[in-house]
VEXDREN-2710 file (C-alpha; in Angstrom, 1 decimal):
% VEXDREN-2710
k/r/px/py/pz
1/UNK/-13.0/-7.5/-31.2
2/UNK/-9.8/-8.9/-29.3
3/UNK/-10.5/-10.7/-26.8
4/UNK/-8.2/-9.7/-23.1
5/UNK/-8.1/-11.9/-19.7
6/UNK/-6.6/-10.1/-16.8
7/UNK/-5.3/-13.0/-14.2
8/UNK/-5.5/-11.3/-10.7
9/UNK/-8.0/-11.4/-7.4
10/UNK/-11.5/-9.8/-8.2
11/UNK/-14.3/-9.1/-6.0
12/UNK/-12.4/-9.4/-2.8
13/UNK/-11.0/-7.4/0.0
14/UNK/-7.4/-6.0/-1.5
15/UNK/-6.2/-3.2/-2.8
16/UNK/-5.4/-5.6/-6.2
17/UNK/-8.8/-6.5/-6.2
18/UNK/-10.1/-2.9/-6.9
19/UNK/-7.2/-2.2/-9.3
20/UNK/-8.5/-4.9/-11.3
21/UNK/-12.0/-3.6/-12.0
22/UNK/-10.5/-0.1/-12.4
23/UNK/-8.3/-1.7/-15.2
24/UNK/-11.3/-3.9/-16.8
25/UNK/-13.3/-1.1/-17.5
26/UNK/-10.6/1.3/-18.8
27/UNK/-10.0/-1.8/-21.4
28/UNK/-13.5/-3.0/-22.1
29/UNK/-13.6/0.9/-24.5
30/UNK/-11.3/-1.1/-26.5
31/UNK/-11.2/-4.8/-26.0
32/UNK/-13.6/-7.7/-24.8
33/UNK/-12.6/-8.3/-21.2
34/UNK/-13.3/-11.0/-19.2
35/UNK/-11.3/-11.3/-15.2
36/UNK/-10.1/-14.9/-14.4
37/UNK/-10.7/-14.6/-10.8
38/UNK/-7.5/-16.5/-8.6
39/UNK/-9.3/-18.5/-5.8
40/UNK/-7.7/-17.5/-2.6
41/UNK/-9.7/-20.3/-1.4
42/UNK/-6.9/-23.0/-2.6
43/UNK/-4.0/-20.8/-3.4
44/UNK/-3.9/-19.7/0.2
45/UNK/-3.9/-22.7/2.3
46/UNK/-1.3/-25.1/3.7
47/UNK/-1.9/-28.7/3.1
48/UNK/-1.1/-31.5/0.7
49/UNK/-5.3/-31.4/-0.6
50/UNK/-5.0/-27.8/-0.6
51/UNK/-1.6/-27.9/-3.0
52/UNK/-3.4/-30.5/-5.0
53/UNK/-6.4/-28.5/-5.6
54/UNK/-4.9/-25.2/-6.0
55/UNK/-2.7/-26.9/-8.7
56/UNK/-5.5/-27.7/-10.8
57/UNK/-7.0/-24.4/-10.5
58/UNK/-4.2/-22.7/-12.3
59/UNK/-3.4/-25.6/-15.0
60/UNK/-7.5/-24.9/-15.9
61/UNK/-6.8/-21.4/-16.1
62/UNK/-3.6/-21.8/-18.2
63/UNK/-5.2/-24.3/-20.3
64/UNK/-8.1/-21.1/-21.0
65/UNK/-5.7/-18.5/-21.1
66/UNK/-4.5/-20.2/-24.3
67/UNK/-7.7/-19.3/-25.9
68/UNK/-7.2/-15.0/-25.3
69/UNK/-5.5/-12.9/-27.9
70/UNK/-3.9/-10.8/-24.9
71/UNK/-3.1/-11.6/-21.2
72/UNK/-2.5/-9.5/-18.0
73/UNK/-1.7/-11.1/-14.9
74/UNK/-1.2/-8.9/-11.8
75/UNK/1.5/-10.4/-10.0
76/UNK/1.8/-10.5/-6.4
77/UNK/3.3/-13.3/-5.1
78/UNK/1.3/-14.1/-2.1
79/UNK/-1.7/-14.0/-4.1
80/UNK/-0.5/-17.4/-5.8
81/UNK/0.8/-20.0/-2.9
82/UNK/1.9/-20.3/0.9
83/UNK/5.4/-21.3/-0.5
84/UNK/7.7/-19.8/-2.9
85/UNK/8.1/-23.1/-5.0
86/UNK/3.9/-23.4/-5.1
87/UNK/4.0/-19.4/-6.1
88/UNK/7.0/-20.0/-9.5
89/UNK/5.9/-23.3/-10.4
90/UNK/2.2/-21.9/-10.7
91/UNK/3.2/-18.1/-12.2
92/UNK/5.3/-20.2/-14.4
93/UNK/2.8/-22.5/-16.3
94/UNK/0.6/-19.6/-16.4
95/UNK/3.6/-17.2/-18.2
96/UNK/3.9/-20.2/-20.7
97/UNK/0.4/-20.7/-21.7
98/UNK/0.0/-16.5/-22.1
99/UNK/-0.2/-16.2/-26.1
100/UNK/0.4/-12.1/-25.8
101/UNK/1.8/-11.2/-22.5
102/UNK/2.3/-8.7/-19.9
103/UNK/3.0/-9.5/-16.2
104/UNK/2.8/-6.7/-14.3
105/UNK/4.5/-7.1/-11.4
106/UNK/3.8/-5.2/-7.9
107/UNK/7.1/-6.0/-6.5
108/UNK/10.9/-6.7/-7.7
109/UNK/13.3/-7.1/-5.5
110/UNK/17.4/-7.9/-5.5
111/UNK/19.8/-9.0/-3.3
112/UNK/21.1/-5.7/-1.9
113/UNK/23.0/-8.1/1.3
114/UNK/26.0/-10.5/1.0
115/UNK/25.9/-13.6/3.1
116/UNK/29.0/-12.5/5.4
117/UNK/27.3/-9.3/5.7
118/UNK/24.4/-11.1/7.3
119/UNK/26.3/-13.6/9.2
120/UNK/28.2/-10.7/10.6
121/UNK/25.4/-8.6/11.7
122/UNK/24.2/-12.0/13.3
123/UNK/27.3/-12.4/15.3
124/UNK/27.4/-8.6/16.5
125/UNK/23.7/-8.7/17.5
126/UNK/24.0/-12.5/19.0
127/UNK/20.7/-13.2/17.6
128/UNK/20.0/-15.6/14.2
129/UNK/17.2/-13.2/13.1
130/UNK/19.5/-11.3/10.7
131/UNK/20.7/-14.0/9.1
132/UNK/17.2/-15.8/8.8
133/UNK/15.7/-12.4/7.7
134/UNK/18.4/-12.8/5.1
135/UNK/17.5/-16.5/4.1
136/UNK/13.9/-15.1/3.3
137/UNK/14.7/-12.3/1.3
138/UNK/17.1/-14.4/-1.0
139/UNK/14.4/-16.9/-1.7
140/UNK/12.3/-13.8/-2.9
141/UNK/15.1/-12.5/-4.7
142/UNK/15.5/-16.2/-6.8
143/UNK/11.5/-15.9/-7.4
144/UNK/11.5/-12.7/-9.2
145/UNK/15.0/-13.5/-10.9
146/UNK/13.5/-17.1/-12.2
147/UNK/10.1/-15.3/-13.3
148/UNK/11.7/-12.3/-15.0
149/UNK/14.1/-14.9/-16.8
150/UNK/11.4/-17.1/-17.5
151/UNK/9.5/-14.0/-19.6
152/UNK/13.0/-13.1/-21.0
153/UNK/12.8/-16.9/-23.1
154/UNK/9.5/-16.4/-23.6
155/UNK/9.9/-13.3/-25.6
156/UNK/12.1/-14.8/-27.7
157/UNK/9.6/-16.5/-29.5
158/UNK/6.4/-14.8/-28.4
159/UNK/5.5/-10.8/-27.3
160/UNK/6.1/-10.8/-24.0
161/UNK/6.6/-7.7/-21.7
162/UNK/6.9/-6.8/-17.9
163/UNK/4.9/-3.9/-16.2
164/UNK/5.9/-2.5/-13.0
165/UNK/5.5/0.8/-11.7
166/UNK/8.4/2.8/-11.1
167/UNK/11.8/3.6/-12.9
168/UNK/13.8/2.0/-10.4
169/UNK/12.4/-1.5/-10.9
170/UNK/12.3/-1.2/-14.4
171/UNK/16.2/-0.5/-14.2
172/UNK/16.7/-3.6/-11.6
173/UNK/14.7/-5.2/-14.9
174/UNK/16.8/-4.2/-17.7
175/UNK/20.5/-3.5/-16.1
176/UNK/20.5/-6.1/-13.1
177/UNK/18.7/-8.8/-15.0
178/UNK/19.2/-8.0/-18.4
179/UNK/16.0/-8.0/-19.4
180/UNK/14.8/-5.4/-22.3
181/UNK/11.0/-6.4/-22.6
182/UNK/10.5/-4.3/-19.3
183/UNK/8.4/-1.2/-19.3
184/UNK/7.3/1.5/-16.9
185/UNK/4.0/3.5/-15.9
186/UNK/2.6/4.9/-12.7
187/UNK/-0.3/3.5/-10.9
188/UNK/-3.3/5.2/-11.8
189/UNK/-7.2/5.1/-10.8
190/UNK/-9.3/7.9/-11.5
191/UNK/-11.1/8.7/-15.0
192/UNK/-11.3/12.7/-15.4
193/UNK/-14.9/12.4/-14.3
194/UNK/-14.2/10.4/-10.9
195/UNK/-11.5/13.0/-10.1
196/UNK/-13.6/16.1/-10.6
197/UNK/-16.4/14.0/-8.5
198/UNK/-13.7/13.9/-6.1
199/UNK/-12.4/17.0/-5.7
200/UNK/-15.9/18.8/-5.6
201/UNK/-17.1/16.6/-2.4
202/UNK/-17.0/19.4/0.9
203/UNK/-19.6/18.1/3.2
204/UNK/-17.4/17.9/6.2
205/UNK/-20.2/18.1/8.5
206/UNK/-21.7/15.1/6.7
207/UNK/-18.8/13.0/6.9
208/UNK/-17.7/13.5/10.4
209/UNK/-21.1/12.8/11.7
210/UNK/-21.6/9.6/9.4
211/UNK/-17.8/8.3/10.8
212/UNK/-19.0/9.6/14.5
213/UNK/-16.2/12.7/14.9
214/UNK/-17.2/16.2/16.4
215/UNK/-17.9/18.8/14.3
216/UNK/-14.1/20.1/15.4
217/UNK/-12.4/17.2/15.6
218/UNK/-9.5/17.0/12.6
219/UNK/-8.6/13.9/11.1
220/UNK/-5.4/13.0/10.7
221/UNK/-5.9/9.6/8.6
222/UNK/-3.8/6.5/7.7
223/UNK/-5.3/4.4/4.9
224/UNK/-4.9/0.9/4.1
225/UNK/-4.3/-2.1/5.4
226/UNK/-2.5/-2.0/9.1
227/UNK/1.0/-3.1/8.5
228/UNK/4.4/-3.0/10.4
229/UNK/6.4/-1.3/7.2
230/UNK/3.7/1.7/7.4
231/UNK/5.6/3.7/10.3
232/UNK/1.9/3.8/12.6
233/UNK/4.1/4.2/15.8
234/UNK/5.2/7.5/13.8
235/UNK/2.0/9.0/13.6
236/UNK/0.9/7.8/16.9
237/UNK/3.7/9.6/18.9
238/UNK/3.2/12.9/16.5
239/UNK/0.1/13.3/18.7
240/UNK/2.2/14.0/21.5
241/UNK/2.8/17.2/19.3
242/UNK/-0.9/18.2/18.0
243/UNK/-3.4/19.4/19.8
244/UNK/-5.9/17.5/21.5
245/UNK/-8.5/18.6/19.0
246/UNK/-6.6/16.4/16.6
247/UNK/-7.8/12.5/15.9
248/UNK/-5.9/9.8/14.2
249/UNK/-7.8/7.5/12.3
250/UNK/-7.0/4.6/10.5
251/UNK/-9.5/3.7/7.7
252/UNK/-8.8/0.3/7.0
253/UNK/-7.8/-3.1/9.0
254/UNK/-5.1/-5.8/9.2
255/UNK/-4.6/-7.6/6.0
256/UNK/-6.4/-11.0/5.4
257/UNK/-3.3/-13.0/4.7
258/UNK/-2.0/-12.2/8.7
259/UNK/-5.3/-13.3/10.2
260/UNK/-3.9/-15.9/12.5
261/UNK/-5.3/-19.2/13.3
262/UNK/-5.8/-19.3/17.5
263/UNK/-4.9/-16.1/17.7
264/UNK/-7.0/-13.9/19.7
265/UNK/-5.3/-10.5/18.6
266/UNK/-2.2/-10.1/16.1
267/UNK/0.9/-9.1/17.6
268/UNK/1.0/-5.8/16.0
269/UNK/-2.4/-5.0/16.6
270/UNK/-1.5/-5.8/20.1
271/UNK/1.3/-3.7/19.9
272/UNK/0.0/-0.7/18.5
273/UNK/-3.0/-0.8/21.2
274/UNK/0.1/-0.9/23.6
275/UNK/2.1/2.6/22.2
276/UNK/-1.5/4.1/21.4
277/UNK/-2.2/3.4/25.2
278/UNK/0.7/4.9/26.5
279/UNK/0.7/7.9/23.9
280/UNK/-2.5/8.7/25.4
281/UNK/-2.0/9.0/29.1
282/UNK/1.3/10.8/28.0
283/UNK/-0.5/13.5/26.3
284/UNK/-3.1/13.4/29.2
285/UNK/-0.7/14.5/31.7
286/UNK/0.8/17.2/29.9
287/UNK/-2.3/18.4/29.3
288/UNK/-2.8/18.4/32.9
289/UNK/0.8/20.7/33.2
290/UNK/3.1/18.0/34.0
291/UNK/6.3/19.6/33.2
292/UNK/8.3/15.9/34.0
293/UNK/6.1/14.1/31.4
294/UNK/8.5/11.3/30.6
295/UNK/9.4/9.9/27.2
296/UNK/6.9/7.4/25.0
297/UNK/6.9/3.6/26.4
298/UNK/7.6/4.9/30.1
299/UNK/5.1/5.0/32.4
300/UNK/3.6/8.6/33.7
301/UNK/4.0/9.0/37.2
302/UNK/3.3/12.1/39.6
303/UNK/6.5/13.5/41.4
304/UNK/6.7/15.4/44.6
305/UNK/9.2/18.4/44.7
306/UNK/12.5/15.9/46.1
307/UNK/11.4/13.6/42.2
308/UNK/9.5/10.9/44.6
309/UNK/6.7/9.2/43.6
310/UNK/3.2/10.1/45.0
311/UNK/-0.3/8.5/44.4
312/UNK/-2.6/10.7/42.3
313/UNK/-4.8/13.2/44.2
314/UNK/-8.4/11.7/44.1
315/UNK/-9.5/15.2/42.3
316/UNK/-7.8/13.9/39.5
317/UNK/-9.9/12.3/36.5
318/UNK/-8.2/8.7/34.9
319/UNK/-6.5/9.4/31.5
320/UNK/-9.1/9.8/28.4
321/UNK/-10.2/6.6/27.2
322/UNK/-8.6/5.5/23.5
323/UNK/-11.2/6.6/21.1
324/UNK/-11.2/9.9/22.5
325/UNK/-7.8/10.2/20.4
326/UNK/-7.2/7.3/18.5
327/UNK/-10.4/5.9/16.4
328/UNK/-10.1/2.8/14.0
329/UNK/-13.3/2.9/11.9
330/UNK/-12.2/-0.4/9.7
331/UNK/-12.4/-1.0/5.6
332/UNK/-14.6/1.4/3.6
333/UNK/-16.5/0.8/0.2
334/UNK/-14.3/2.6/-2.9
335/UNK/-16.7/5.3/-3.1
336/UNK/-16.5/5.9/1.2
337/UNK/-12.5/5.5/1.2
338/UNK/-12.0/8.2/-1.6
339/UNK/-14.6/10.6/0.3
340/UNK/-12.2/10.0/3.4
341/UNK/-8.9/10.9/1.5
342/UNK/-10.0/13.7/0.1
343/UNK/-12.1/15.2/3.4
344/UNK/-9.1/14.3/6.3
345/UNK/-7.5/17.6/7.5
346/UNK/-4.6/15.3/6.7
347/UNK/-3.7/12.1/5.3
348/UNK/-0.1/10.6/6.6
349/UNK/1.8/8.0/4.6
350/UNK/4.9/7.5/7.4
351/UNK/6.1/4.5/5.9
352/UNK/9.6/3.2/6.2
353/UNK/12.2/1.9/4.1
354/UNK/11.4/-1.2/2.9
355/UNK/11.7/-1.6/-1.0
356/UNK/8.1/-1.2/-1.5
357/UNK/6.9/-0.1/-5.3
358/UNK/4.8/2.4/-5.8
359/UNK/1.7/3.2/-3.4
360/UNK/-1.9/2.8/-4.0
361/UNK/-3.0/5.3/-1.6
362/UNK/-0.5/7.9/-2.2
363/UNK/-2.0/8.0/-6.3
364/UNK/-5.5/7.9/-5.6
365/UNK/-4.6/10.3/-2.1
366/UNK/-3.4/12.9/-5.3
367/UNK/-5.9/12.2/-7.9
368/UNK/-8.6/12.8/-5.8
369/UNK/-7.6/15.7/-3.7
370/UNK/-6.1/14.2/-0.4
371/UNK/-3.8/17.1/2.0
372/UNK/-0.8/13.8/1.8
373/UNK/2.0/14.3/3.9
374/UNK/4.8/11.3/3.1
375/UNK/7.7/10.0/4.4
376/UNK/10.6/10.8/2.8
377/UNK/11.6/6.9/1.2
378/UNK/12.7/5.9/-1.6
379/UNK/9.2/4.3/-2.9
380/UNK/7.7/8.3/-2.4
381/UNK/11.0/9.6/-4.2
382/UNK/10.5/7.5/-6.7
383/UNK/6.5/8.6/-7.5
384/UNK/7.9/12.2/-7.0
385/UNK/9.8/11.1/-10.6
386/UNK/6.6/11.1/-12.0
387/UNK/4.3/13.6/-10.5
388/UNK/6.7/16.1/-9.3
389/UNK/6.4/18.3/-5.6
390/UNK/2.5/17.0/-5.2
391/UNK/2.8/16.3/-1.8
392/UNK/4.1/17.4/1.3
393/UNK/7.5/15.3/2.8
394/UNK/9.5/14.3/6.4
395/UNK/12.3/12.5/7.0
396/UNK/11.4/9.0/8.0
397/UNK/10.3/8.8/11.6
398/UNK/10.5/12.2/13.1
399/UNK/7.2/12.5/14.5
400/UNK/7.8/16.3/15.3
401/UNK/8.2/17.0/11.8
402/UNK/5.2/15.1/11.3
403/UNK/3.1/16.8/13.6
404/UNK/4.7/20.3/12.0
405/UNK/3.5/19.6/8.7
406/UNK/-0.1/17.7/9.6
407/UNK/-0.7/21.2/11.5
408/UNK/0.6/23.0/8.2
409/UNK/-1.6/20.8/6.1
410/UNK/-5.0/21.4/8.3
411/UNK/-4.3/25.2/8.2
412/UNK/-4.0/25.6/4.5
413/UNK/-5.5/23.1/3.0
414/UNK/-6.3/24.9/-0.9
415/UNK/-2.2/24.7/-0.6
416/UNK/-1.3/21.1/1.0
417/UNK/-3.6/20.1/-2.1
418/UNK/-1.6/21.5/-4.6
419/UNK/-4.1/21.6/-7.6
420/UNK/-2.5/23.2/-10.4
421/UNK/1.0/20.6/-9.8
422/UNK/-1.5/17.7/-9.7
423/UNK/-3.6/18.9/-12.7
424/UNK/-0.6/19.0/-14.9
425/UNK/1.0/15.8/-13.5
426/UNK/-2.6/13.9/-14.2
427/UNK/-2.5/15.2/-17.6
428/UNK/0.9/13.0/-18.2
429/UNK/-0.2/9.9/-16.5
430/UNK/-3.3/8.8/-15.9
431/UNK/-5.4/5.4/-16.3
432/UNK/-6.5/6.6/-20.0
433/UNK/-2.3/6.7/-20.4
434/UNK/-1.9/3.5/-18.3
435/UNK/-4.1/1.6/-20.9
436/UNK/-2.9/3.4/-23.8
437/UNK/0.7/1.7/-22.7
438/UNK/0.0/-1.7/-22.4
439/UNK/-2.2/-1.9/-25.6
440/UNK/0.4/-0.6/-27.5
441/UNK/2.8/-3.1/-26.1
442/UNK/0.3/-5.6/-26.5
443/UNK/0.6/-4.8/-30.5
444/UNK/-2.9/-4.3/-30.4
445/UNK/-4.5/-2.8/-33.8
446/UNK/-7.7/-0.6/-32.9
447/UNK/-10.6/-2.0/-35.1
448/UNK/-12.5/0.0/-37.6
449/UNK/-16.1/0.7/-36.0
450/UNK/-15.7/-1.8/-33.6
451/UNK/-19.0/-1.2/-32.1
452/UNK/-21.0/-1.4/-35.2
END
């Protein structure tokens, strides 16, 4: 039987991780698998012992890669070095040693800004920060340009292919870089027999007691790891618009990679705390009738009939404490985080615009039954390409519309689900497809009785 490495993190806490296994067994009907764990260990760490070490790591897992008859690597590039010359220098040695190649890669990006664009957006906003955002991007933009050429040579003379995950990359691929060994297939996760599991949990009263809600409490979840791109001050102020019955819960925690050495809370973190506190006491006093409730970030203050201030009457209660609105109940086992997509009243994706690929959440949010409301970016309009109207959209931060269409999702949720749009879009792409691709790109000739 042919023998398959896959080159990616396994057995750790990231949403490639859990990819990985989902993909080794969808291969192992077919081929021998075996995962070549990266060590985050080495590949993660600054210094000249750490370089030295993580060198050697890869140049022994090149030197075995040589011995597969196929090789996946999932390519992110944090996943592979601190710097960008650490990441190419090690994805490189690793491309070259791949007898039968795909690299899928999670991200591809190109330079969308011109240097006097940046320098003028610098000058006009007196600040360097646009310019050294720019800086950054472009050194990202040579990675992926250097690795995509580097599998171009290689496929002279080899079979070599890229994977990524929507058409739009696969068109930066083949039309920006001129690149034809490029193909394209949605993320996918759930065999038919996880996603009927899936759709047929309804214990609500189970899982709101186990994750310590009331038994009326709706959840209004974000999934994932806590990031900046993700929109969260969206969904937070959209509870200025929902009733107080209405919880948002974020199922998942900061990403490893920001943990910050003497650091005693990450700037975000400490920044969403901030908007969440003030998003609370706002809602608090219009609860309480305050018809000159001022806007988000202000503080709430009680005004006489003349618009002076005047201290609280000592009849009235302090403003509800966090959890009673907000509720972070931190990273879930697979099994626990599918249970919570599919049993939220509603499951918000308010991401912004920042070139992401395709989402994780937003695939296995539809495969196994989630009530997905998305913002309308170009990474969601790109998986609607694929799967069609499966889930509910709003323009990018209008928080109203958000709260319109969580309501609308809570209140109907047999149609926020969608089921015979997502039946017929699983039955085009799925993980049984998503293997199907890359073997056949692999070349890969299924064996007579290849378990006898």
């Amino acid at each position: 039987m042919a023998r398959l490495a896959i080159v990616s993190t396994y057995n750790e806490n990231c949403g490639n991780a859990s990819y990985t296994h989902v993909l080794k067994t969808g291969f192992s009907e077919f081929v021998e698998v075996d995962v070549l764990p990266l060590d985050l260990f080495l590949l993660q760490r600054k210094g000249s012992a750490f370089t030295r070490a993580g060198d050697a790591h890869i140049r022994a897992m090149a030197a075995t890669l040589r011995t597969y008859d196929y090789v996946n690597i999932q390519f992110e590039a944090g996943l592979f070095g601190r710097t960008v010359a650490d990441v190419r220098r090690r994805i490189g040695w690793l491309i070259e040693a791949a007898p039968n190649l795909i690299l899928t890669m999670h991200r591809v990006d190109v330079d969308s800004t011109s240097r006097w664009h940046a320098a003028w957006l610098a000058i006009r906003a007196r600040s360097f920060k646009p310019w050294k955002r720019r800086a950054g991007s472009k050194r990202y933009v040579d990675l992926y340009r250097g690795i995509i050429e580097q599998v171009g040579r290689e496929a002279k003379h080899k079979n070599a292919w890229i994977k990524v995950h929507t058409k739009r990359e696969r068109r930066i691929i083949t039309d920006i870089y001129q690149m034809p060994h490029c193909f394209d297939y949605p993320l996918a996760f759930l065999t038919p027999e996880e996603r009927d599991a899936a759709w047929a949990q309804s214990d609500m009263a189970s899982f709101h007691e186990r994750n310590g809600f009331g038994p009326d409490d709706k959840i209004v979840g974000l999934f994932g790891y806590i990031s900046e791109y993700k929109g969260i001050e969206t969904a937070v102020q959209a509870l200025l618009e929902l009733p107080p019955e209405y919880k948002l819960v974020f199922f998942g925690s900061h990403h490893p990679q920001s943990i910050q050495a003497h650091s005693a809370v990450h700037p975000f973190i400490d920044k969403l705390i901030k908007l969440v506190d003030e998003v609370v006491s706002a809602v608090d006093a219009r609860e309480r009738g305050d018809s000159r409730v001022r806007a988000v970030g202000k503080p709430i203050e009680s005004l006489d009939e003349a618009g002076r201030v005047m201290p609280l009457p000592a009849t009235v209660s302090p403003p509800p404490r966090l959890s009673a609105r907000v509720r972070f109940v931190g990273n879930l086992p697979d099994a626990e985080f599918i249970e919570a997509l599919r049993l939220s009243d509603a499951v918000v994706l308010p991401y912004i615009e920042v070139g992401q690929s395709m989402s994780g959440v937003i695939v296995l949010g539809m495969e196994a039954g989630a009530k997905l409301v998305c913002a309308n970016n170009h990474s969601f309009a790109e998986t609607r390409r694929y799967f069609g109207d499966t889930f509910l959209g709003f323009d990018i931060g209008n928080y109203v519309e958000l709260a319109q269409k969580v309501q609308h999702a809570a209140a109907q949720p047999e149609r926020s689900t969608m089921r015979e749009a997502r039946d017929q879009a699983y039955a085009r792409y799925n993980i049984a497809g998503s293997i199907k691709a890359q073997l056949d790109h692999f070349q890969h000739v299924a064996e007579k009785n290849p378990h006898v």
